[in-house]
N, CA, C and O of each residue as an XYZ file, in Angstrom:
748
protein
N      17.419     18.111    -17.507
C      17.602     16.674    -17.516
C      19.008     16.361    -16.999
O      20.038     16.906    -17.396
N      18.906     15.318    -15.968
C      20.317     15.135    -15.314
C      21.561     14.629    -16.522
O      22.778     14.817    -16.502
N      20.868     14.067    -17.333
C      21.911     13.194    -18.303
C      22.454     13.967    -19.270
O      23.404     13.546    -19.930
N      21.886     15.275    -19.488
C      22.495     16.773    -20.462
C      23.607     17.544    -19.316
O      24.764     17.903    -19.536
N      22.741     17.658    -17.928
C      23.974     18.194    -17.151
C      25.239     17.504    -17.015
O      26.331     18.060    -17.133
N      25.043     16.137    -16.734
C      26.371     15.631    -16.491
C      27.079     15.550    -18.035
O      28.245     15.159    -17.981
N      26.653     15.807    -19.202
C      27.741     16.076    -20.094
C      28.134     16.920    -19.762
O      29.319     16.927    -19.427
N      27.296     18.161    -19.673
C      28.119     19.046    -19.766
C      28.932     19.959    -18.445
O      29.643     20.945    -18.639
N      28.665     19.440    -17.293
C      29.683     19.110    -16.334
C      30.798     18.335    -16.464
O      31.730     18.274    -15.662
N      30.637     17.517    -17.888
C      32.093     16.597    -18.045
C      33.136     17.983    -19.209
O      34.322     18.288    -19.088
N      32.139     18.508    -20.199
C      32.376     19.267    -21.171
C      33.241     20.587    -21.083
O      34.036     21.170    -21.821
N      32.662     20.791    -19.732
C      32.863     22.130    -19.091
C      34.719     21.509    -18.249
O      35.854     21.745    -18.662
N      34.479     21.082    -17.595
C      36.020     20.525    -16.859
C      36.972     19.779    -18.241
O      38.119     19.458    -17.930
N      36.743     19.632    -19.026
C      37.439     19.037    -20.055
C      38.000     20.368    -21.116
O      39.207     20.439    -21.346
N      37.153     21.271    -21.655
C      37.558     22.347    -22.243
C      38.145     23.651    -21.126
O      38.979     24.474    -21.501
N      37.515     23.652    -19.652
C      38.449     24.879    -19.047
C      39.555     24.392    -17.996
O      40.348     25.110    -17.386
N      39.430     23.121    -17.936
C      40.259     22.628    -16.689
C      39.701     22.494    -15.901
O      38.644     21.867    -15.831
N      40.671     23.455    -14.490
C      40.085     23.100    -12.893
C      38.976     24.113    -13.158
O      39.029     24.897    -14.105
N      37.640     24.053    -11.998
C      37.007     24.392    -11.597
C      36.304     24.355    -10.516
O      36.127     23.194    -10.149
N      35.716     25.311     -9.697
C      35.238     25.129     -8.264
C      34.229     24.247     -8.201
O      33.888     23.431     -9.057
N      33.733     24.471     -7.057
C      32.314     23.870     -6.867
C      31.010     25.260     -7.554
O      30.177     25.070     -8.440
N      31.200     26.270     -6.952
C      30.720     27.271     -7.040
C      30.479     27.570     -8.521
O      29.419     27.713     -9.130
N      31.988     27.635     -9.015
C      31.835     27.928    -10.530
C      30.599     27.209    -11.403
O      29.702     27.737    -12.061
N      30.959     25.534    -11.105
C      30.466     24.890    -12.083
C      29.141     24.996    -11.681
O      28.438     24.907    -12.687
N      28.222     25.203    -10.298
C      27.182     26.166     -9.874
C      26.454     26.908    -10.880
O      25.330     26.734    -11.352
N      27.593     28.010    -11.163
C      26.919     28.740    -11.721
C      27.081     28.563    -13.222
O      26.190     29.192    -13.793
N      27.881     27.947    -14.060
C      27.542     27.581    -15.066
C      26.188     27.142    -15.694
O      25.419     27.516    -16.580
N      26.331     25.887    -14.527
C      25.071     24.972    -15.044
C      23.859     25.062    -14.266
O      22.937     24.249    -14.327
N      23.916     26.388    -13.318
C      22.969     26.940    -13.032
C      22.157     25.783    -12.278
O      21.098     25.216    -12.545
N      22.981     25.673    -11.338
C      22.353     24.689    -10.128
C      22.833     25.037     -9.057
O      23.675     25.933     -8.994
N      22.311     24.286     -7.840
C      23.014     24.169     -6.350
C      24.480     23.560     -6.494
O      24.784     22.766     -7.385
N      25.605     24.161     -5.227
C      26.812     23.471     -5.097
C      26.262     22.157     -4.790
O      26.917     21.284     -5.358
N      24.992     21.556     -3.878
C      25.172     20.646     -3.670
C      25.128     19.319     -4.698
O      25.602     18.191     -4.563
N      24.239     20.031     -5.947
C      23.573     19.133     -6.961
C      24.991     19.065     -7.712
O      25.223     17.960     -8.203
N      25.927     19.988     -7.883
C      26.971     19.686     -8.388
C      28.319     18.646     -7.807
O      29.131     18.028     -8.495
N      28.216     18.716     -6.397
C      28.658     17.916     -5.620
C      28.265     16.314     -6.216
O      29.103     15.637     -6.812
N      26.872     15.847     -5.953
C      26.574     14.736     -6.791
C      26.826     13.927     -7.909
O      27.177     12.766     -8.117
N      26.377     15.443     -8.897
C      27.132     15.044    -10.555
C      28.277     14.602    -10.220
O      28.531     13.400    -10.137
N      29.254     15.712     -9.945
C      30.710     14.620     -9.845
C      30.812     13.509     -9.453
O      31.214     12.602    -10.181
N      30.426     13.322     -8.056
C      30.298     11.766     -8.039
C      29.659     10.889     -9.038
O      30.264      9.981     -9.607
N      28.548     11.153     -9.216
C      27.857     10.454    -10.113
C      28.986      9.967    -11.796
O      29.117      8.883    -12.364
N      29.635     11.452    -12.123
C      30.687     10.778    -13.120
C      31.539      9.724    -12.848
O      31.778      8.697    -13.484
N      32.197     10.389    -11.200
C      33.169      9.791    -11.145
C      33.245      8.117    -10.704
O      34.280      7.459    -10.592
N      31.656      7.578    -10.462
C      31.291      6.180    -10.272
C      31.423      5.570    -11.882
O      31.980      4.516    -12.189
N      30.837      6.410    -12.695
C      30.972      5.966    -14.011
C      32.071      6.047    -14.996
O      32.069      6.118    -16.225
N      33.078      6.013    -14.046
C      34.655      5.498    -14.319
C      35.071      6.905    -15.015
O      35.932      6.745    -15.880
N      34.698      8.091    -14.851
C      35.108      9.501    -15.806
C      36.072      9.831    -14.308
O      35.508      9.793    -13.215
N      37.647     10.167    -14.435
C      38.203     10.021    -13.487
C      38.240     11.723    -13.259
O      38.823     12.628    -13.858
N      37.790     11.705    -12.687
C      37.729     13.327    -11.701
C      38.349     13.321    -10.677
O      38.206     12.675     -9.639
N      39.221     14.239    -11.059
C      40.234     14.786     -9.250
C      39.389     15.832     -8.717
O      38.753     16.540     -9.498
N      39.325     15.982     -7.605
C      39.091     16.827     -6.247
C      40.519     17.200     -5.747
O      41.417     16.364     -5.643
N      40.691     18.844     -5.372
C      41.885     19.269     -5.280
C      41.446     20.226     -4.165
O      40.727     21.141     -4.566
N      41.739     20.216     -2.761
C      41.926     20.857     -1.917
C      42.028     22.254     -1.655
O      43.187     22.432     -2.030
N      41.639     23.334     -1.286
C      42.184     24.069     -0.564
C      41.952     25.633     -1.660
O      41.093     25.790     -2.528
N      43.025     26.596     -1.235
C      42.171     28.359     -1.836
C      42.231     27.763     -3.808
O      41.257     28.056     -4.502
N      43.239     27.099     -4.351
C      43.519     27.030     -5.342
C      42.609     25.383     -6.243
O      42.414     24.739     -7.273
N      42.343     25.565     -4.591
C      41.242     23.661     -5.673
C      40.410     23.688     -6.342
O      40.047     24.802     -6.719
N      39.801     22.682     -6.751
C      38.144     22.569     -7.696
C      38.294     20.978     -7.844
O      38.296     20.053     -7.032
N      38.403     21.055     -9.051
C      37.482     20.100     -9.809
C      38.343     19.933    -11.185
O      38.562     20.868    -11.954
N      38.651     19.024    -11.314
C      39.811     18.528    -12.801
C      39.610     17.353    -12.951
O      39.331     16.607    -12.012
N      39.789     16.732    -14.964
C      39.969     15.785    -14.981
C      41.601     15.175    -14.942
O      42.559     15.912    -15.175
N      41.716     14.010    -14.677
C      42.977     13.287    -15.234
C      43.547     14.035    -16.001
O      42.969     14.776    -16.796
N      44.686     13.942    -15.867
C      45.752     14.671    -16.828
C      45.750     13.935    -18.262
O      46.028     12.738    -18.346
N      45.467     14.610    -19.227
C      45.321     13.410    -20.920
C      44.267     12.917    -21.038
O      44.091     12.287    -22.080
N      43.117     12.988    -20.030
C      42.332     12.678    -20.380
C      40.858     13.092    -21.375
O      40.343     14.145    -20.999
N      40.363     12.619    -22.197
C      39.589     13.274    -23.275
C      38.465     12.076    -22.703
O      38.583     11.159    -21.891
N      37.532     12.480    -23.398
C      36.116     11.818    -23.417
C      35.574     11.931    -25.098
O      35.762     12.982    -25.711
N      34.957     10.862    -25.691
C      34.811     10.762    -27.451
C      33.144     10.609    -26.631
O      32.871      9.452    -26.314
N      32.588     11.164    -26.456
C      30.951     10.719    -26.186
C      30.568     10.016    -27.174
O      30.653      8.887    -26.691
N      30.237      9.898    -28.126
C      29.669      9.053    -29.279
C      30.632      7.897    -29.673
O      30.136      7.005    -30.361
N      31.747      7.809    -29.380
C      32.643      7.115    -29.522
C      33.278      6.312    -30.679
O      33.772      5.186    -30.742
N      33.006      7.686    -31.909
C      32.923      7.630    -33.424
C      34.964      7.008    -33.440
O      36.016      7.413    -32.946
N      34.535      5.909    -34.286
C      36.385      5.373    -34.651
C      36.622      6.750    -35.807
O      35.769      7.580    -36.121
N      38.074      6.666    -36.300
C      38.191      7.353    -37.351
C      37.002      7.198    -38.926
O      36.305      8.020    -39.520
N      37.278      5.683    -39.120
C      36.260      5.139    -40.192
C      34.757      5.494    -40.301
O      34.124      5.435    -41.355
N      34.260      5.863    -39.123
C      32.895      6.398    -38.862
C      32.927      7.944    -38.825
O      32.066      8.547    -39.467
N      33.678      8.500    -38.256
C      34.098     10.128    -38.788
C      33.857     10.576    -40.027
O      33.030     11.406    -40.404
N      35.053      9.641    -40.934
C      34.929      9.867    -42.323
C      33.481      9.664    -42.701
O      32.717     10.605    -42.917
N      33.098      8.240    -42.779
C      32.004      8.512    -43.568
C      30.781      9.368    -43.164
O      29.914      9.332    -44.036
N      30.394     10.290    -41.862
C      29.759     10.923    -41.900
C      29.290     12.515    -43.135
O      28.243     13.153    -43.244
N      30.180     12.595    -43.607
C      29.737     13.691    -44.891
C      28.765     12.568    -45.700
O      27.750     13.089    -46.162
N      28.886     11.259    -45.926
C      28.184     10.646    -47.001
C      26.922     10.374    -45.629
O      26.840      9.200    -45.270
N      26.191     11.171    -45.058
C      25.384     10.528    -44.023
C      23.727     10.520    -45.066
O      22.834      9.722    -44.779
N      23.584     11.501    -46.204
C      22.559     11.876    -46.598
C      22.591     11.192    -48.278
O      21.911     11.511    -49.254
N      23.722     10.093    -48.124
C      23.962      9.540    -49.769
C      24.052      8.043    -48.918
O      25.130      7.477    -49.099
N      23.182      7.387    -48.105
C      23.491      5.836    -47.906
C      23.769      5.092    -49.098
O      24.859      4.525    -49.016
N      23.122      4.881    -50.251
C      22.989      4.218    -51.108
C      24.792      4.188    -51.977
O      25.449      3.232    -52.389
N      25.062      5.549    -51.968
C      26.751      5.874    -52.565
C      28.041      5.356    -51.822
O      29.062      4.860    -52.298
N      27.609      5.681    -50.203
C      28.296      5.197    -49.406
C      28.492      3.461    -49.139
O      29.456      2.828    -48.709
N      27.181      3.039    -49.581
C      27.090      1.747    -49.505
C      28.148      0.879    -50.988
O      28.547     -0.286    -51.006
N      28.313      1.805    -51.907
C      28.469      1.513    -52.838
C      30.474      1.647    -52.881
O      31.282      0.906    -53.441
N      30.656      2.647    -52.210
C      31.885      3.070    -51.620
C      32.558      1.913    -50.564
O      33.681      1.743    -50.089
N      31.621      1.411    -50.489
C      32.003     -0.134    -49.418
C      31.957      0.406    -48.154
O      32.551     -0.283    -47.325
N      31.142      2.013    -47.477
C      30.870      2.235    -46.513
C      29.531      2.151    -45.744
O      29.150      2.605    -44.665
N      28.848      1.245    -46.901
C      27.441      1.417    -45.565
C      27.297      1.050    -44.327
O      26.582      1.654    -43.527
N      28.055     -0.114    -44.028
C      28.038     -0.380    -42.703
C      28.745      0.585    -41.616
O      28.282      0.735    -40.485
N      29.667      1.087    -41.981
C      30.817      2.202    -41.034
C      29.558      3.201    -40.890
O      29.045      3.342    -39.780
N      29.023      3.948    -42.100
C      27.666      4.532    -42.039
C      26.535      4.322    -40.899
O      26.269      5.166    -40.043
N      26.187      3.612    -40.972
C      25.031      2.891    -40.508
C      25.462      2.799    -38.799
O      24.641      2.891    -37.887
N      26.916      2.599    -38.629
C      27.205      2.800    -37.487
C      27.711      4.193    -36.833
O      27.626      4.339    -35.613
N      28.113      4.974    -37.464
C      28.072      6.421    -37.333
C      26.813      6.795    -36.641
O      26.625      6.871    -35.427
N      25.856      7.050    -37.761
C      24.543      7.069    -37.283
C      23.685      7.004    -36.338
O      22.913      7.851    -35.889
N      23.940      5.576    -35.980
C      23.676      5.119    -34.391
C      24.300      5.826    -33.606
O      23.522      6.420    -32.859
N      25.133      6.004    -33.455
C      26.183      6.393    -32.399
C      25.839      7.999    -32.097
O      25.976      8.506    -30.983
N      25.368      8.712    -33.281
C      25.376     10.022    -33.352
C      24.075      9.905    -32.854
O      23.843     10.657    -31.908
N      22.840      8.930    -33.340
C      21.459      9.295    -32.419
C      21.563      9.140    -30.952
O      20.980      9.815    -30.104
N      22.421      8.119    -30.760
C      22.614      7.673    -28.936
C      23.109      8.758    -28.207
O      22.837      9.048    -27.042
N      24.073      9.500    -29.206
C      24.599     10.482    -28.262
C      23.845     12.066    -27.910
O      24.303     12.879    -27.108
N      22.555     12.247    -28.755
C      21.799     13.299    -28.936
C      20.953     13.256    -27.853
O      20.677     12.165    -27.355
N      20.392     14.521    -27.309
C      19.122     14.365    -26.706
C      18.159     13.863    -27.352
O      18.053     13.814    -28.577
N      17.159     13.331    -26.275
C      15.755     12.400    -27.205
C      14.957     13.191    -28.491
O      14.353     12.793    -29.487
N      15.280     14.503    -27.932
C      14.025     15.655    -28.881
C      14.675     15.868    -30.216
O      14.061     16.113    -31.254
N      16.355     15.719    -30.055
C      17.280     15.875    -31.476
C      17.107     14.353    -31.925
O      16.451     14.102    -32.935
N      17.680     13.368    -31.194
C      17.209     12.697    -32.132
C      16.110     11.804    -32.628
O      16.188     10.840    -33.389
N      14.847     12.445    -31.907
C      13.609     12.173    -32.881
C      13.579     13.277    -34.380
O      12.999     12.989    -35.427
N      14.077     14.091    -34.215
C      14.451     14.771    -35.057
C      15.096     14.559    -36.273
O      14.718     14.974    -37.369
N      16.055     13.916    -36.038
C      17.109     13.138    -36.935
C      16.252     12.231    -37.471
O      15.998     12.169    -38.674
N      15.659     11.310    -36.381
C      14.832     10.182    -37.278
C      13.625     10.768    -38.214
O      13.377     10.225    -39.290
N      13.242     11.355    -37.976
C      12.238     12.025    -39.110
C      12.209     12.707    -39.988
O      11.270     12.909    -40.758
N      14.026     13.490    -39.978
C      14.492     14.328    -41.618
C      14.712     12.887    -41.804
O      14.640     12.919    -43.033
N      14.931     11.609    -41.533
C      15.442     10.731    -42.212
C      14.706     10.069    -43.067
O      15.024      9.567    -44.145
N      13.263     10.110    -42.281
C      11.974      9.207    -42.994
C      12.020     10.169    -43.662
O      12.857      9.893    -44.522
N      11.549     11.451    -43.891
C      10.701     12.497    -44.677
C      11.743     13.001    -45.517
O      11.216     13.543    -46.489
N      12.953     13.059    -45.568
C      13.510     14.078    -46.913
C      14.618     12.561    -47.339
O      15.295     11.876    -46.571
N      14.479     12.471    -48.482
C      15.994     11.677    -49.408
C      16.432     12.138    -49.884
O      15.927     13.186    -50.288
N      17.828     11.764    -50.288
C      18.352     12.238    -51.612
C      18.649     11.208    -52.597
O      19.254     10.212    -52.200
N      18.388     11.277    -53.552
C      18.142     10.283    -55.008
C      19.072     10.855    -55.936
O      18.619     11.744    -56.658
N      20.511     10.472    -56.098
C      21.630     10.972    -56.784
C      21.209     10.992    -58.384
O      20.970     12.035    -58.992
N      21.148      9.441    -59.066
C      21.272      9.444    -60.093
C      19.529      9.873    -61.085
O      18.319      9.749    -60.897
N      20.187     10.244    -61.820
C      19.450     10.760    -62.882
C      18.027     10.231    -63.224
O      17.969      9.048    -62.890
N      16.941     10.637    -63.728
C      15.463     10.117    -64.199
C      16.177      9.151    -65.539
O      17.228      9.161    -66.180
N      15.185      8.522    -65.511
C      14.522      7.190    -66.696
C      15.998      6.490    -67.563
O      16.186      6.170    -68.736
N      16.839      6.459    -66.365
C      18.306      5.461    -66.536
C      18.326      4.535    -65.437
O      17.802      4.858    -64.371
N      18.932      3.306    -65.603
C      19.626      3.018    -64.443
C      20.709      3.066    -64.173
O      21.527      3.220    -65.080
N      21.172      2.944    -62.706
C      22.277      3.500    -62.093
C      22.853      2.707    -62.494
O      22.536      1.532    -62.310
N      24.515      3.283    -63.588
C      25.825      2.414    -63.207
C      26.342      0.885    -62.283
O      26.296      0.956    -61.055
N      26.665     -0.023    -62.732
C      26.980     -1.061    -61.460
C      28.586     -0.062    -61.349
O      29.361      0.365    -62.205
N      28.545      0.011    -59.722
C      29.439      0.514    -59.068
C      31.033     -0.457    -59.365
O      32.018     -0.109    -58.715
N      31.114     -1.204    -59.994
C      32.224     -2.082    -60.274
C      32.639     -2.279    -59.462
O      32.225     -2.951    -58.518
N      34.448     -1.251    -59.730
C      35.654     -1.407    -58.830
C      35.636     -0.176    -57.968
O      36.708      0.377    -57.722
N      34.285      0.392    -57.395
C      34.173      1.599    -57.146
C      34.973      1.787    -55.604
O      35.476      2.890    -55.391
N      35.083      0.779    -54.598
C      35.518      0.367    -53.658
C      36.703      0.480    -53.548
O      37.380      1.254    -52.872
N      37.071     -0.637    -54.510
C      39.045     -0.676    -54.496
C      39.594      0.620    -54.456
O      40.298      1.137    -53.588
N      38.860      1.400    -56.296
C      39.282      2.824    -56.057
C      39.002      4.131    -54.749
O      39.756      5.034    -54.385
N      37.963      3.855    -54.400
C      38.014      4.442    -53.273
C      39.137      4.054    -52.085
O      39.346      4.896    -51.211
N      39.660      3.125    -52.065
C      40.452      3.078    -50.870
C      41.896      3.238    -52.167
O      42.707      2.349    -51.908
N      42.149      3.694    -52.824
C      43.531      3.944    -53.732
C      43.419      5.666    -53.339
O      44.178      6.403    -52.710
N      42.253      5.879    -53.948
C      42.114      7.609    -53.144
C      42.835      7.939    -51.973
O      43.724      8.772    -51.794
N      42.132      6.900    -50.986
C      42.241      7.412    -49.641
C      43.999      7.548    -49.156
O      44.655      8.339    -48.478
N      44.378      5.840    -50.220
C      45.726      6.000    -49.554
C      46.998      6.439    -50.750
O      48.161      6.044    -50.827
N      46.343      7.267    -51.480
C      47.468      7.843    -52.591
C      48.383      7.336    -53.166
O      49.568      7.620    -53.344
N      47.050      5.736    -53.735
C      47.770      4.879    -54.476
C      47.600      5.107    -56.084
O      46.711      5.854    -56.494
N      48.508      4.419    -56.999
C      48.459      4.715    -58.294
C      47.867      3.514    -58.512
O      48.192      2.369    -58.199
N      46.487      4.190    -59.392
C      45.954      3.138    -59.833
C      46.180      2.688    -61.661
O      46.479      3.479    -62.556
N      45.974      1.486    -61.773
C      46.505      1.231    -63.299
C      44.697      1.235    -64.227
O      44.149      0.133    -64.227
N      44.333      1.780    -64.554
C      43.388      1.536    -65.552
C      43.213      1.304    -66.802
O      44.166      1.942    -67.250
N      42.591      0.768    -67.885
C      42.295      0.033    -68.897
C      40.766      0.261    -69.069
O      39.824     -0.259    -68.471
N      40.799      1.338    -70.219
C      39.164      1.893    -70.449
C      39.407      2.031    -72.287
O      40.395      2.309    -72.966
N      38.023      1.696    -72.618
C      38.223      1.620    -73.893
C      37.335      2.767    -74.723
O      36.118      2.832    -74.552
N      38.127      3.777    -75.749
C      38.036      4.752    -76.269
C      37.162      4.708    -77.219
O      36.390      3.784    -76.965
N      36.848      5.291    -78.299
C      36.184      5.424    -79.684
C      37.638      4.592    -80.561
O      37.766      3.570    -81.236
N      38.353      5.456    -80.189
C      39.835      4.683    -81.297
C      40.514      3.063    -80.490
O      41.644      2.593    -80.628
N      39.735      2.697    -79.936
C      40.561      1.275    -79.254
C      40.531      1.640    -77.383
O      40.014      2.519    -76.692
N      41.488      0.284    -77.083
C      41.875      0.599    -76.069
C      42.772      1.264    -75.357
O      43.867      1.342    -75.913
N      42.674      1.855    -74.148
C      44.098      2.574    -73.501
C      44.196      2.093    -71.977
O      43.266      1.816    -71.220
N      45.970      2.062    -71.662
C      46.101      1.861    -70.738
C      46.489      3.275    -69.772
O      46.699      4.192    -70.567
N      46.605      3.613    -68.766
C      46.965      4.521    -68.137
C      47.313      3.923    -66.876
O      47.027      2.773    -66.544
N      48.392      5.359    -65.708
C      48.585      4.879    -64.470
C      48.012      6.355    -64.282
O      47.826      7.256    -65.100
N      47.824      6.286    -63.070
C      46.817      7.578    -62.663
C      47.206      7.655    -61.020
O      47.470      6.798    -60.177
N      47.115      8.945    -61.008
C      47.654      9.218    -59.562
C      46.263      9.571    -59.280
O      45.976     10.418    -60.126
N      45.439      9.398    -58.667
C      44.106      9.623    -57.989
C      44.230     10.533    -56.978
O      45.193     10.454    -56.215
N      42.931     11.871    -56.786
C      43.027     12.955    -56.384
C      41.419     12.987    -55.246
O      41.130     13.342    -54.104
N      40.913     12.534    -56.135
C      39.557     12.096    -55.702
C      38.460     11.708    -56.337
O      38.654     11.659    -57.552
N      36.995     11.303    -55.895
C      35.945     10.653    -56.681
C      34.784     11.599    -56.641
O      34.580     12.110    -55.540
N      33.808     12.007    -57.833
C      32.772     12.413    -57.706
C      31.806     11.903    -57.814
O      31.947     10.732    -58.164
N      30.795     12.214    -57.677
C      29.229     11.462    -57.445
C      28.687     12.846    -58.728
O      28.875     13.999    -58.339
N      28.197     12.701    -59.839
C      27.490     13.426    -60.905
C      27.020     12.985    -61.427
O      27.450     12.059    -62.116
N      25.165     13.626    -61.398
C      24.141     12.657    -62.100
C      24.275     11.623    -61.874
O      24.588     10.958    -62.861
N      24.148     10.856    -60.569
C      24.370      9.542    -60.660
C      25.514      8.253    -61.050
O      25.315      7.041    -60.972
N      26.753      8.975    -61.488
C      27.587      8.428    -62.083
C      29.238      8.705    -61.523
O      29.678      9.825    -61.782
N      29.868      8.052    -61.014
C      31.046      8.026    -60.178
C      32.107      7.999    -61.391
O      32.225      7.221    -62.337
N      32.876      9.205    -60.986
C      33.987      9.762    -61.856
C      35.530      9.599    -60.732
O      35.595      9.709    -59.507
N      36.574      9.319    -61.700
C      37.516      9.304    -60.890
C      38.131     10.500    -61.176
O      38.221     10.607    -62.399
N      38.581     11.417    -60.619
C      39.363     12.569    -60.842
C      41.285     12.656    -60.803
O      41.671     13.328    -59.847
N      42.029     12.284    -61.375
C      43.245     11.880    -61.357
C      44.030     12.842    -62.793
O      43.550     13.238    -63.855
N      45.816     12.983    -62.024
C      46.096     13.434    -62.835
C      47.519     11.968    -63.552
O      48.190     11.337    -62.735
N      47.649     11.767    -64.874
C      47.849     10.537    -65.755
C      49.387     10.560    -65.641
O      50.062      9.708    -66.217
């Protein structure tokens, strides 16, 4: 499929550098001429490819230049570990960053992966919290999640068997157990 080669005609000049005509030939196991094309073909689609002359030439991109194919921000990075907990992530105040991860990661797959993807998605869940309870309201589960992230001290007020207590808490991180979001911090 032309649209797998030209990644990885972009993939290939991006992780080794320059390369011939010949080389990238035989990489991707085509004609010089079909490789001749691809390049153009990138290089119409604004992927800036140099052509370099002569015993020492080939084929290079721009100097600094990187390519993000899926074109995941940082915020969509992160929440990919929560890709198989929507419901937690949503609760984390990430479903939408989620939800856009996702997309981005099916667009960027071949069709056969991601029909694939879409159908572990219909056919397997994961269901965190526990049988014949209901789930926790997630409160301030949000705020604290972004105190995590940015190694803020959070002030809490939770009430004991003997009364109430206040604490400041340096936050380390959050767990998901049985259904129930724990803050992990040392006081």
């Amino acid at each position: 499929m032309r649209a797998d080669r030209l990644v990885s005609l972009l993939l290939l000049l991006q992780n080794r550098g320059r390369l011939t005509a010949p080389e990238l030939a035989a990489e991707l196991e085509v004609s010089v001429r079909t490789v001749y094309r691809d390049v153009e073909a990138l290089a119409a689609s604004g992927v800036p490819v140099v052509a370099e002359r002569g015993p020492l030439g080939g084929y290079r991109l721009l100097d600094g230049y990187r390519t993000r194919l899926t074109g995941l921000n940082e915020a969509e990075a992160g929440a990919l570990p929560l890709a198989a907990l929507p419901g937690q992530a949503q609760d984390l105040g990430l479903g939408p960053v989620l939800a856009s991860a996702r997309r981005k990661v099916g667009a960027a797959l071949p069709d056969a992966a991601a029909e694939r993807m879409r159908l572990v998605g219909e056919r397997f869940h994961v269901d965190a919290p526990g049988w014949f309870r209901e789930a926790d309201p997630a409160g301030h589960l949000a705020a604290v999640a972004r105190a995590v992230w940015e190694q803020r001290v959070v002030r809490a007020r939770y009430r004991r068997w003997r009364g109430e207590v206040r604490r400041e808490l340096c936050p380390l991180g959050i767990v998901l157990k049985g259904g129930l979001w724990y803050l992990v911090a040392a006081s």
